[in-house]
N, C-alpha and C positions, 0 to 999 in steps of 0.2 A: 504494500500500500504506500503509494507516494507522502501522503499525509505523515506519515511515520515517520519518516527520514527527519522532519522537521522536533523529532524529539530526541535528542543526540545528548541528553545531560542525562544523570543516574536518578537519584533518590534526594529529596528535599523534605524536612519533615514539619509541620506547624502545630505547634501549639494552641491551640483552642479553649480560650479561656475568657473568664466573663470579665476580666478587666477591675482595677481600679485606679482609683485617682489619689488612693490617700497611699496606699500600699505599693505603687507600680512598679517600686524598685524589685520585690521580693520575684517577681515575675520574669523582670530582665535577668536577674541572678539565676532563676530556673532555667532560662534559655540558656545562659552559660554553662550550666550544670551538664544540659543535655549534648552540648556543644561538645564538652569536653568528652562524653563519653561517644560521642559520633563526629570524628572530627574531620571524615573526608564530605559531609554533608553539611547545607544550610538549612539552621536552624528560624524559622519564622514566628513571631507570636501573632496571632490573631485575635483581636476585641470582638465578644458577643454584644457589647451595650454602646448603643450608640450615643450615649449619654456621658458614657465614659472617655468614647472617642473625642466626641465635641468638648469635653474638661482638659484633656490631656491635650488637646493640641496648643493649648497657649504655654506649654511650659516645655512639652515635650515632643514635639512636631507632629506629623501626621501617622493615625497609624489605621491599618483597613482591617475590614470585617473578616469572617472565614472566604464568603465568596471572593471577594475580591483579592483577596490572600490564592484563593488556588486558581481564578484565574490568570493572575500574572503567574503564577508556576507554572500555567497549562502552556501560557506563552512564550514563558522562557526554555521551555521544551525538557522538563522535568518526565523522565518514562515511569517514575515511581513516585509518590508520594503518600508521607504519613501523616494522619493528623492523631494527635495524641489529645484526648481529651481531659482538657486540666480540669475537672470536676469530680467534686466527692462522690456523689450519688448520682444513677442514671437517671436523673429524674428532665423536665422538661428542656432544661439548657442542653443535656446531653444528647437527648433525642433529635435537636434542633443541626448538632453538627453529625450526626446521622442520617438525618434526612439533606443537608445541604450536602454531604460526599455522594449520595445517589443519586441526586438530579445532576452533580457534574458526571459522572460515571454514565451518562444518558448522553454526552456528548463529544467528551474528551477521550482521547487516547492515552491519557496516564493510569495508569495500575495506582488505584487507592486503597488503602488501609487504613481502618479506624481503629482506635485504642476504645477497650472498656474502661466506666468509670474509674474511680479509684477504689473505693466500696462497692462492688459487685460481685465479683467470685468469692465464693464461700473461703477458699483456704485464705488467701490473699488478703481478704476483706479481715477475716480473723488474726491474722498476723500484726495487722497495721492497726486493728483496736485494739490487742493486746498489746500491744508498742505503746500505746497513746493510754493505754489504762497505769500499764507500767511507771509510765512517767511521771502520776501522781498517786502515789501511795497514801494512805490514809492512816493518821492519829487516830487516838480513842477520842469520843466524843468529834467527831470533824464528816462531813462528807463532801462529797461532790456534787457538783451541777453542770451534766453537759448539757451544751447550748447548742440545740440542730439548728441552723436557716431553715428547713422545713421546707414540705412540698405541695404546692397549691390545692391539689385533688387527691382527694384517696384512693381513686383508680387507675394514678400515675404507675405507671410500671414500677417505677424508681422505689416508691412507697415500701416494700417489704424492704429492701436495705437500708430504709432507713429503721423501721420495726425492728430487725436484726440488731441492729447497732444499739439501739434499747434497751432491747432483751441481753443482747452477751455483757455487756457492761455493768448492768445487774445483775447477771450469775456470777461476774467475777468478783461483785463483793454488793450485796443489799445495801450499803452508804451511796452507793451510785445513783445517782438520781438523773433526770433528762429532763429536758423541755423544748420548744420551738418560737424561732422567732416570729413567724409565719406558717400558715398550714395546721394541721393535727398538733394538737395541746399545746397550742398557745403560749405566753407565757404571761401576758396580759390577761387571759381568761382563767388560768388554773391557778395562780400563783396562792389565793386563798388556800386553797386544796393541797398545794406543794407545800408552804411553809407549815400545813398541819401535818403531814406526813412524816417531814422531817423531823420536825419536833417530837413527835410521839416515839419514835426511835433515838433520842435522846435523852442523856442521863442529866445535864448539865441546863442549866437556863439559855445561856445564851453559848449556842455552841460554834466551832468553827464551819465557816461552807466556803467551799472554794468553785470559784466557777470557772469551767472550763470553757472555749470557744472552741466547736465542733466546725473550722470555717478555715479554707485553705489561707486566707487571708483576713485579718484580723481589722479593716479601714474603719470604713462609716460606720458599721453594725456596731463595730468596738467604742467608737468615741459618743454612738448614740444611744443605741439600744442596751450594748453591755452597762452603760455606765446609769442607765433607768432601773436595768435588771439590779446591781448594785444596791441602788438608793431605795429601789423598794424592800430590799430585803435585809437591810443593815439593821432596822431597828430588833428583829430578831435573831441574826447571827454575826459572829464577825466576820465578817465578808472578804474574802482575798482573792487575788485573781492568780491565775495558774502561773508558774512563774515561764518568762523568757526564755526559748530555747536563744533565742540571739533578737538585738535590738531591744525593744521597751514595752513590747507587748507578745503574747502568746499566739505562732500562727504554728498551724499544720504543716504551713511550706519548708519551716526550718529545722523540722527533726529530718533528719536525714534519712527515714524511711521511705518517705513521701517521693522523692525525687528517685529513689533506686527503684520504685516500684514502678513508677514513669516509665524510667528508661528500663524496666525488663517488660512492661507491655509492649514500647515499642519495639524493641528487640524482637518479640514473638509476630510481632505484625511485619517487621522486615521478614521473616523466615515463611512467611506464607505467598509473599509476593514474589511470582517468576523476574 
């Protein structure tokens, strides 16, 4: 096919990810990350929020969506590419760069490959909550509170990994507790309910809770939602936030599991593509 001669480059991989404005460094870093461990290939990042696009470009230039991200790879005559999905749960965002790799796949001659979430296979997904449970051990009298982003519908696919995530977190120790920013159990809606839960399993008046962010990236949610979730629950516990794997806040993106599990999905998606 003549058409095909015009694809003479290898493998190109992009990043797919919802973007921030407050956190955008953490993300450049992960591009580095992937970089180094694939270093005869360009690495790309692509913004899902177009909100975040139009913030970022007054400080930090222009940057494109997924589509426009693989059609200039289609153009640049890339025969493979990967897009590796920087998202926790397969929930709507993830579905969205699923559906946008099959409609290019309807036109282009590049061999595509998507990455699953990062919480979606059972062994995998278990590894990386045990990692993130690990990380914060629990005193007597003290629990936790991990914080999901949550997912709009209940009959999201995505939904049971986030249930999972619930559920193991509580088998590996009952002080575990959960909540949502958004979606299924709220935290605005249940917090009556929560702060009685926890208390009743406690020995002490005012005991420790440490909140965790369940959030690849810790920006807006962190400086508005975490710090409400905070204020509402200070007058009954003392309230701590999880500590830093690096920088001044707690994200997912800086345990170092987060990025190895990245780059062994893409790994496995480069091995399926001729």
């Amino acid at each position: 096919m003549k058409r095909f001669r015009h694809y003479d480059k290898d493998t190109a991989i992009v990043l797919a990810c919802f973007g921030s404005v407050v956190e955008h460094a953490r993300y450049e870093q992960l591009a580095d990350t992937v970089r180094e461990a694939f270093p005869d290939y360009p690495v790309e990042i692509a913004i899902t929020s177009r909100m975040v696009i139009k913030k970022l470009a007054a400080e930090h230039g222009q940057w494109l969506n997924l589509p426009q991200t693989l059609a200039n790879l289609d153009m640049q005559g890339y025969r493979r590419i990967i897009v590796a999905s920087c998202y926790l749960y397969p929930t709507d965002e993830h579905a969205m760069v699923i559906n946008t790799v099959k409609g290019f796949e309807n036109f282009s001659l590049s061999r595509f490959g998507v990455t699953p979430s990062l919480i979606n296979k059972t062994n995998t997904a278990t590894k990386l909550l045990k990692a993130i449970h690990d990380r914060h051990p629990l005193e007597d009298d003290m629990a936790n509170l991990y914080i999901i982003h949550g997912a709009p519908e209940l009959d999201n696919p995505g939904y049971s990994a986030i249930q999972y995530t619930e559920e193991l977190l509580a088998r590996l120790d009952p002080y575990n507790f959960s909540c949502s920013l958004e979606g299924a159990f709220p935290f605005n809606t249940m917090s009556d309910g929560l702060i009685r839960d926890i208390l009743t399993m406690m020995d002490t008046d005012k005991p420790k809770l440490r909140l965790v962010p369940l959030l690849l990236v810790s920006g807006n949610h962190f400086e508005n939602d975490l710090m409400d979730i905070r204020e509402t629950l200070s007058p009954h516990f003392e309230v701590e936030l999880a500590e830093p794997v690096s920088g001044d806040r707690f994200c997912l993106l800086d345990m170092p599991e987060v990025p190895a599990l990245l780059i062994e999905q893409i790994k496995t998606e480069l091995k399926k593509l001729p």
